[in-house]
N, C-alpha and C positions, 0 to 999 in steps of 0.2 A: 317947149318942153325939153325940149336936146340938151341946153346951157344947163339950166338950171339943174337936171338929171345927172348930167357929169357934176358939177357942183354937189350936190346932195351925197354923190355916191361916195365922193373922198372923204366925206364925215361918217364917224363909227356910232353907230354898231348894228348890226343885225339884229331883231328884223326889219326890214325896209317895206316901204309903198311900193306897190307891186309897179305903180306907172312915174311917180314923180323919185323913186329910191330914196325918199326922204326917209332916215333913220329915226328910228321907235326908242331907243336905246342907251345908255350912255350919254356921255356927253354931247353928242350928234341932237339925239330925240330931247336933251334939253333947250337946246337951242334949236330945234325946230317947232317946240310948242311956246315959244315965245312970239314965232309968227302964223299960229294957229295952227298948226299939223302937229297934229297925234294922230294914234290909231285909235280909227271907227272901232265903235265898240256893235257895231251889227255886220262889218267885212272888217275882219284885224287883217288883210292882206292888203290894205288900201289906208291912208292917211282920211281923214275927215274930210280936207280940201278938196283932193281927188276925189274922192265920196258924192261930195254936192255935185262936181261937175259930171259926174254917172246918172245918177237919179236926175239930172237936167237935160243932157245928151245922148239917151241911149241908143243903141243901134252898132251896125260896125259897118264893115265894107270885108269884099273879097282883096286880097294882096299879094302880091309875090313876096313871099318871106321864107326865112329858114327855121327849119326846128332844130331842136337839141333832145335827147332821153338819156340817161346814164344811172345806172340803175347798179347798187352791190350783189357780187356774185356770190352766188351762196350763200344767201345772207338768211337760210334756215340753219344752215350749221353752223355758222359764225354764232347765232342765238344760243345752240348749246352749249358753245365751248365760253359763251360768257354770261356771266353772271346778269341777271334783269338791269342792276344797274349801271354793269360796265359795259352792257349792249344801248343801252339808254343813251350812256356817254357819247360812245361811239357815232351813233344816229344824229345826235345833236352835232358833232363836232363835223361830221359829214355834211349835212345840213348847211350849217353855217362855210364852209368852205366852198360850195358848193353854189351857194347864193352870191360871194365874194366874187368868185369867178366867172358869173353871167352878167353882174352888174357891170365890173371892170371890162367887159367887152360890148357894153350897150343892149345886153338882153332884157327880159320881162320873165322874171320868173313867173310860169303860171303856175302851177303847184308842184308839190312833194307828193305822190301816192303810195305809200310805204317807204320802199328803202330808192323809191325810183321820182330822180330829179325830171321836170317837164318844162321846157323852157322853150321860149322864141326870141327874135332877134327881127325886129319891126323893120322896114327899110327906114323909116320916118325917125331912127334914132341913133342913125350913123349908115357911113357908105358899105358896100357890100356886106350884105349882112349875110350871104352864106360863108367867107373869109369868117367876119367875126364866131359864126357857130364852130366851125372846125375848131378856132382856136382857143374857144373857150372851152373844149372837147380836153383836145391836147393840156390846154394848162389847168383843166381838173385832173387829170391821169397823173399828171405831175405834182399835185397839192395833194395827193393821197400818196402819195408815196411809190408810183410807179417811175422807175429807172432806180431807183435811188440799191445800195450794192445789199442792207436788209430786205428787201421788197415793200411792198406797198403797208402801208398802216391799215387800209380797208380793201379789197379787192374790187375795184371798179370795170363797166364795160361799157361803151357810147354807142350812138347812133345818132347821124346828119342827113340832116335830108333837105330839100331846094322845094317849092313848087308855089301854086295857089292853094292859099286857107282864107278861112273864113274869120276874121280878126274882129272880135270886141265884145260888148256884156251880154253875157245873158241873165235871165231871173228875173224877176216881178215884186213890186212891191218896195221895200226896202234891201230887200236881199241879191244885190247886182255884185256879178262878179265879172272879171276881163278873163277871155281863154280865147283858145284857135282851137278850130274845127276843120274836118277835112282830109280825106284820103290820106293827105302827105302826111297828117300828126301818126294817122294810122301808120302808116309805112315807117314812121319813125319808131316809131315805139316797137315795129318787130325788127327793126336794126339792130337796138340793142339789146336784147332778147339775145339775137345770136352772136353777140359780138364775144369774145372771151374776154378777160380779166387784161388789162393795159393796154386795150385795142380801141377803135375806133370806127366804126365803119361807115364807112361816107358814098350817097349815093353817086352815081357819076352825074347827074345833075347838081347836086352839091357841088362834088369836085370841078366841074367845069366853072360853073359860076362863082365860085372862090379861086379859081389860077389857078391852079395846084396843080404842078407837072407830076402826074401821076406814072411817069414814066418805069420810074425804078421802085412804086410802088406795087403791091400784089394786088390785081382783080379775081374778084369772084361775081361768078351768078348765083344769086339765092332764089330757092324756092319756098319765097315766104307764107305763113300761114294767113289765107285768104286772099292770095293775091293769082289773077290769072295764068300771068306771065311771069319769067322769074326776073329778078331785080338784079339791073348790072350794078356793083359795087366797088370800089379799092379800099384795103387795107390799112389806116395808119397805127404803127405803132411806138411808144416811147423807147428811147434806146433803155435797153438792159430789161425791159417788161416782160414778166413772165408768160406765158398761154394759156 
């Protein structure tokens, strides 16, 4: 799946197969439905190919993997100050950049729930995949416009996290989907919750398991909502990113 996944992903265009990133789209999705992959018309997040092989194999495993959540800040008042269609625009153009940047690092987009990207990083599709999360973090901060000397184009905030999830379909019938389960998604997702607008926040199990000399970065402990204890973190931010 690795080869052919990096293959797939260098052809345009968005949207892709959630597991093989064969492109829907474009020039890409024509020449992928020349060897049978298009998108299922019962999971448009999966190619047909990949589709049989679901409804053939289902099941997952526990895994040590990395999540990703990055989610727009404000993106109730961002809604007022724009118009339904140029909020529409904006959603889509985030989207699609958004997806660029977990493919280009070996991720699985598992879905969009409003304005909030959910992604993992499989060990089984490239080496350290908490490294890969961080940097697909960093280089979406950067594809929206954070450092850059007008600021960012949409206001973004992340969250990394390291552990064991629960990786692969759920659903019955024809209706099977690919997601991860598990404390660590939870923990992800209140990462970036509290993250600010060009930040990142990475758990210290993330950070250790990706290198990351956290040295001259900033740690904090969060007391996140429903968590017992609070959660040791450090700080990445883009040079010139706002707070």
């Amino acid at each position: 799946m690795g080869v052919g996944r990096r293959l797939f992903s260098r052809l345009p265009t968005n949207p892709r197969c959630q597991l093989c990133a064969a492109p829907f789209a474009g020039v890409g999705g024509a020449v992928m439905r020349t060897i049978g992959k298009k998108q299922s018309g019962l999971n448009p997040n999966v190619c047909t190919s990949c589709e049989r092989q679901l409804q053939n194999r289902r099941g997952g495993a526990e895994v040590e993997t990395s999540t990703l959540f990055a989610d727009i800040r404000g993106s109730t008042a961002l809604g007022e100050r724009l118009s339904p269609s140029d909020f529409r625009a904006t959603l889509s153009r985030y989207y699609s950049v958004a997806s660029d940047v977990v493919y280009e690092h070996s991720g699985v987009v598992d879905k969009f729930v409003g304005d909030e990207l959910v992604a993992v990083f499989p060990p089984f599709l490239g080496a350290n995949h908490a490294r890969r999360a961080v940097d697909a973090a960093t280089s979406l901060l950067r594809r929206t416009g954070h450092g850059d000397l007008e600021g960012p184009w949409v206001p973004v905030g992340a969250g990394v996290h390291t552990g064991r999830v629960w990786f692969g379909t759920v659903g019955e019938g024809s209706h099977v989907e690919i997601t991860v389960l598990g404390d660590v998604v939870n923990t992800t997702a209140r990462l970036a919750s509290a993250a600010a607008s060009g930040e990142v926040l990475v758990s210290v199990d993330a950070a250790r398991a990706a290198r990351i000399d956290d040295s001259v970065l900033e740690h904090r402990s969060l007391e996140l909502k429903g968590k017992e204890v609070a959660t040791e973190v450090v700080s990445i931010r883009v040079a010139g990113a706002e707070g």
